[in-house]
C-alpha positions as CSV (number, residue, x, y, z in Angstrom):
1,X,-202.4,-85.8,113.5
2,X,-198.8,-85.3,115.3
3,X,-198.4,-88.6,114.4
4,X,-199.0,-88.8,111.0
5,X,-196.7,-85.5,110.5
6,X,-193.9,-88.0,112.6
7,X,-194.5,-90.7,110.4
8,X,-194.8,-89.2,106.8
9,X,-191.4,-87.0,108.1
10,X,-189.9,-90.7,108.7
11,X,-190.7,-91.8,105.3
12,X,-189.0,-89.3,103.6
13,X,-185.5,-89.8,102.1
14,X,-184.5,-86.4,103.6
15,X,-182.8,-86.1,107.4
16,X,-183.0,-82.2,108.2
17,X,-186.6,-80.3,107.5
18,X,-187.3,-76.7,107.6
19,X,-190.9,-75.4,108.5
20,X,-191.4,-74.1,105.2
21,X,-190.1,-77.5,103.6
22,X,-193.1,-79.2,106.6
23,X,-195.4,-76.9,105.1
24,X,-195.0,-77.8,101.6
25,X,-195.8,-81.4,103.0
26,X,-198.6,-80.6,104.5
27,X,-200.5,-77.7,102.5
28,X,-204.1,-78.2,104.0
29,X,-202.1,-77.5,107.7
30,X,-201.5,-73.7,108.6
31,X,-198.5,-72.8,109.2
32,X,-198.8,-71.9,112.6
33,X,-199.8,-75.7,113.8
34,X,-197.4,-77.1,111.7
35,X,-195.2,-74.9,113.9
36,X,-196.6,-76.2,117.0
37,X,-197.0,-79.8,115.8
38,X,-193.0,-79.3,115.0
39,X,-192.3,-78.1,118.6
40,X,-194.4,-80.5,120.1
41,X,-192.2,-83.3,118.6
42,X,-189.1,-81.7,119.4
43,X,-190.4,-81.1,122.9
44,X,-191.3,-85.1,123.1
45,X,-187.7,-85.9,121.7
46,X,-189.5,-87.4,118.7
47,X,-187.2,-84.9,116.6
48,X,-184.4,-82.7,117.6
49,X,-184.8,-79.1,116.9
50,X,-181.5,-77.7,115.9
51,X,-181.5,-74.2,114.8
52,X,-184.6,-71.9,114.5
53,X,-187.3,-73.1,112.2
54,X,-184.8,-76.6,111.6
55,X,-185.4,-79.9,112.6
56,X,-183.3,-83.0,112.3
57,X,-184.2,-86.8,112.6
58,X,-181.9,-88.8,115.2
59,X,-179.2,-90.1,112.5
60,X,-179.3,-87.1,110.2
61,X,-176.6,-86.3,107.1
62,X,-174.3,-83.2,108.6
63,X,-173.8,-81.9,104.7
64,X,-177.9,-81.8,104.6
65,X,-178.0,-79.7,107.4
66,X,-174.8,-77.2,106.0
67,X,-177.3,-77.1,102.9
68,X,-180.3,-75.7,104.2
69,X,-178.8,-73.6,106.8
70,X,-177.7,-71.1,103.9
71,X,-179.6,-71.8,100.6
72,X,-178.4,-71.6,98.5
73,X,-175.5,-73.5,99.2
74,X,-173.3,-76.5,98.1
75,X,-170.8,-78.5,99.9
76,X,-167.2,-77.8,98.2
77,X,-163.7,-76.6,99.2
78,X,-161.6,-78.8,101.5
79,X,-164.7,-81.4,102.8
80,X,-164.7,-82.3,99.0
81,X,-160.9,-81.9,98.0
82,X,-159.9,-84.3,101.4
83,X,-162.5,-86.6,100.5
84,X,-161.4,-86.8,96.8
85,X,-157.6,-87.4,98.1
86,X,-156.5,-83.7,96.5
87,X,-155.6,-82.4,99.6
88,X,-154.4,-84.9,102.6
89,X,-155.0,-82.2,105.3
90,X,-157.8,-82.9,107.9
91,X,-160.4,-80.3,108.7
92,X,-163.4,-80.9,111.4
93,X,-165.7,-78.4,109.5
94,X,-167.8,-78.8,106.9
95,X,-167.2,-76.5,104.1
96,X,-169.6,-74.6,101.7
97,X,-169.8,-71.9,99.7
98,X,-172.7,-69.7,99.7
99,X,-174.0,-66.4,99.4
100,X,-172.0,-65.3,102.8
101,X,-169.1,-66.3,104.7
102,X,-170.0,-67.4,108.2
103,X,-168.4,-69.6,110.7
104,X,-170.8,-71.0,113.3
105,X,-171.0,-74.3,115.4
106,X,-174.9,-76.2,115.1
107,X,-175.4,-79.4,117.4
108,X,-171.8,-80.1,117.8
109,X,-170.9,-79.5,114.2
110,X,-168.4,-76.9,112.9
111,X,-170.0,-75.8,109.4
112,X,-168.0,-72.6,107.4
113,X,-169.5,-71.2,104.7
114,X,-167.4,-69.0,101.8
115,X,-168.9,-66.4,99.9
116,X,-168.7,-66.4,96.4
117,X,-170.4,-63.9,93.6
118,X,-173.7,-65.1,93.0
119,X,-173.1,-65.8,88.7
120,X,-171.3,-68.9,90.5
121,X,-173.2,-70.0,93.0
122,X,-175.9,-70.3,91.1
123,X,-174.6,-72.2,87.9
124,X,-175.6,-75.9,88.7
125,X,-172.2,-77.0,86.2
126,X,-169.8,-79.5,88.4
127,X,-172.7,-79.8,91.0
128,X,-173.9,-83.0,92.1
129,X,-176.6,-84.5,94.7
130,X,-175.2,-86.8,96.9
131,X,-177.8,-88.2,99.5
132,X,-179.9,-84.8,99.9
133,X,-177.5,-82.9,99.6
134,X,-175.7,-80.7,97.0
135,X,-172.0,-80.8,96.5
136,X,-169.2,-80.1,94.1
137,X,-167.6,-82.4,91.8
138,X,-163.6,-82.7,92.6
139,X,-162.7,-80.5,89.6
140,X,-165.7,-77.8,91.2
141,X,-164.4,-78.0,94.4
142,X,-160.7,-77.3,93.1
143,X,-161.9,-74.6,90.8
144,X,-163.8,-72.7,93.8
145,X,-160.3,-73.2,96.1
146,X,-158.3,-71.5,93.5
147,X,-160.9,-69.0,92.7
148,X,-161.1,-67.9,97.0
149,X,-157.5,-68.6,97.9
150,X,-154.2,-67.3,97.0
151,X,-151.2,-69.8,96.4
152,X,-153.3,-72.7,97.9
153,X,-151.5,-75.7,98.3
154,X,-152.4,-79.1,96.6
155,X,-151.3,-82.0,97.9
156,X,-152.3,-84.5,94.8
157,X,-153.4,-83.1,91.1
158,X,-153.5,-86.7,90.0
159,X,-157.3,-87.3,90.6
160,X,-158.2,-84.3,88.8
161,X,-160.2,-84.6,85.2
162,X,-158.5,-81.8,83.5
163,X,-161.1,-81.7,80.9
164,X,-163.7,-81.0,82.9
165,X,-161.9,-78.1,84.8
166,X,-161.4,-77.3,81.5
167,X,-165.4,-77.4,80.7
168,X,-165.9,-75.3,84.2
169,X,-163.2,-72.6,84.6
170,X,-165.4,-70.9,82.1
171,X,-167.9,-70.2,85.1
172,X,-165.5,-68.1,87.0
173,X,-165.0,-65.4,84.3
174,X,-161.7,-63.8,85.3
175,X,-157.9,-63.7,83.9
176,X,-156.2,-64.2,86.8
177,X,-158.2,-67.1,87.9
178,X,-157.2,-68.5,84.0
179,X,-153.7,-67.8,84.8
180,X,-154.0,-69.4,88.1
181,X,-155.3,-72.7,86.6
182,X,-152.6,-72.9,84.0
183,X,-150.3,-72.6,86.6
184,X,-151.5,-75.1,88.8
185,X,-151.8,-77.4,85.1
186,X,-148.2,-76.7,84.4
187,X,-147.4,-78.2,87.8
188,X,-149.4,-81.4,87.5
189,X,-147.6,-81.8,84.3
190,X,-144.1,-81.5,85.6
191,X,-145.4,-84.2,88.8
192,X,-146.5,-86.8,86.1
193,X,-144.2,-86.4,83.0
């Protein structure tokens, strides 16, 4: 039976597992042996046990694992903004905002999480799947920087689909973030008159 549990968590499209995800899996299983079966595995080196109650296949996705740390949660801020060429600064951690802000290191990953009020963490708008796991569009991810920092610095507007930020700034409810916005508009405008 360990072995079946190892070979369906194999099949699956998804790199990082929670009990309560195994569980699901596996309903006719109590959840005590599904907690030993779990250990077992990690025990054998069959699966690496990260984090209390998480488990990880050998190659798994790092932005899986910064998702179901904290859920909810979605990968944004500077891990999207880099990767969309929007900011050129380099950053080891994984960002994500969530319902908390916490720094913490799990299996040599550096993962920071940024609260934000839950009326936008929960609205799905700009929010994408990528793999397994969730992560903000560019214009998302831009819109949650202005929204947490003061007088952050952009390096490139260019990418940015001003419609759509215009589509999404409605999310964050507030007339200084609206001010901020049209600032920052004002100043993509002047780069690429």
């Amino acid at each position: 039976m360990k072995n079946e549990l190892l070979l369906e968590l194999y099949k699956r499209p998804e790199t990082v597992f929670t009990l309560a995800d195994v569980s699901i899996m596996f309903p006719k299983i109590a959840y005590e042996n599904i907690k030993a079966r779990m250990f077992y595995l990690a025990v054998k080196g069959m699966i690496k046990k990260v984090r209390r109650g998480i488990f990880v296949k050998d190659n798994y996705d790092v932005l899986e694992l910064a998702n179901k740390l904290y859920s909810p949660s979605y990968i944004s801020l500077e891990t999207v903004l880099a990767k969309a060429g929007i900011t050129f600064q380099y950053y080891q951690e994984i960002f994500s905002i969530s319902y908390l802000s916490r720094s913490l290191s799990v299996a040599e990953n550096n993962l920071r999480y940024r609260k934000i009020r839950d009326e936008i963490l929960l609205n799905h708008q700009g929010i994408e799947r990528v793999n397994q796991a969730e992560m903000a569009t560019k214009e998302r991810a831009f819109l949650d920087a202005v929204f947490l920092y003061k007088d952050y610095h952009f390096d490139n507007l260019r990418p940015l689909d001003w419609e759509k930020i215009e589509e999404l700034k409605i999310i964050y409810q507030s007339k200084i973030f609206n001010k901020r916005i049209n600032d920052y508009y004002q100043i993509y405008k002047t780069d690429n008159a």
